[in-house]
C-alpha positions in Angstrom: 15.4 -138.6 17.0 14.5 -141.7 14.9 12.9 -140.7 11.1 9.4 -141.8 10.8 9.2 -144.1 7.6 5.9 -143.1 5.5 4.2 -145.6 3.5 1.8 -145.1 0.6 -1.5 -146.8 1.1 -1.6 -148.6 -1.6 2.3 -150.3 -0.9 2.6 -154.0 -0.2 3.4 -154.2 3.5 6.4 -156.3 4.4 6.1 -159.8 5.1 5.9 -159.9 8.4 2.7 -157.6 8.9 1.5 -159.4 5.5 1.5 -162.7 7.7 0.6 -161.2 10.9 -2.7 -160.3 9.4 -3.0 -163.3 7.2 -2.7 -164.9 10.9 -5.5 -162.2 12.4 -8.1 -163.4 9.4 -7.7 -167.2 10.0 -8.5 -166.8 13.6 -11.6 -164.6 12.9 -12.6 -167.4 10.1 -11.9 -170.3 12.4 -14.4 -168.4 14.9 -17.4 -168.9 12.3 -19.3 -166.0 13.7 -18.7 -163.7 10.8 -21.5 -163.3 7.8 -20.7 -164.6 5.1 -20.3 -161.2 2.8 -17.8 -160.5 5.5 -16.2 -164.2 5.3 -15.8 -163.7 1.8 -14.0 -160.4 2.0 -11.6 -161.9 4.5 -10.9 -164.7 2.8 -10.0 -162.6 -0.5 -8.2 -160.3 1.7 -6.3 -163.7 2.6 -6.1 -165.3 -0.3 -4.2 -161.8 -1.6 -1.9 -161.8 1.3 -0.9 -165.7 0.9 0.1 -164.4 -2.7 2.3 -161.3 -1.5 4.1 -163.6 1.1 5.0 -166.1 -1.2 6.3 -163.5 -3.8 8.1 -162.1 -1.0 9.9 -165.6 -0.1 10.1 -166.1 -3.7 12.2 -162.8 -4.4 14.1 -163.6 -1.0 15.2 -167.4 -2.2 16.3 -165.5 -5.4 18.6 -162.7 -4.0 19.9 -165.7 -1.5 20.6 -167.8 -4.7 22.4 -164.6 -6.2 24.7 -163.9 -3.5 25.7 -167.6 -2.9 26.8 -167.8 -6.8 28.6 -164.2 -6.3 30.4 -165.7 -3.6 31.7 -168.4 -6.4 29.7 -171.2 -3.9 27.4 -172.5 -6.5 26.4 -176.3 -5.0 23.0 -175.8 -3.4 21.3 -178.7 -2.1 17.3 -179.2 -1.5 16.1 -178.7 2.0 15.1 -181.5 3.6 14.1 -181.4 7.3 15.4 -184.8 8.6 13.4 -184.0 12.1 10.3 -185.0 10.3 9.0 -188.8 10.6 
């Protein structure tokens, strides 16, 4: 029997569900048909969410960076995606 994981209400959610409702919001702002008290609200919501997913990528690049030096491999290069035109 798998053990149900309990989170706090007031926890960050992970990334993923912090950018699958970042995702939800856009769409329902793209659709203009909220009022605007409401529009503002989502877009704070948003604007909170774009902040916890970049701290989340942030803290992610940084543990990646740690265990590349721990592994003695210290040359990192930028990312550049060649693909693009």
């Amino acid at each position: 029997m798998a053990k149900k994981i309990e989170r706090k209400q007031d926890e960050t959610p992970d990334f993923e569900q912090s950018l699958q409702e970042l995702e939800s919001i856009v769409a329902r702002l793209e659709q203009g048909d909220l009022p605007l008290e409401e529009s503002l609200r989502q877009f704070e919501r948003g604007i909170a969410l774009t902040r916890a997913c970049q701290q989340s990528l942030k803290t992610a690049e940084q543990k990646v960076q740690i265990l590349i030096e721990e592994n003695g491999k210290t040359d990192t290069h930028a990312f550049t995606d060649e693909t693009e035109d």
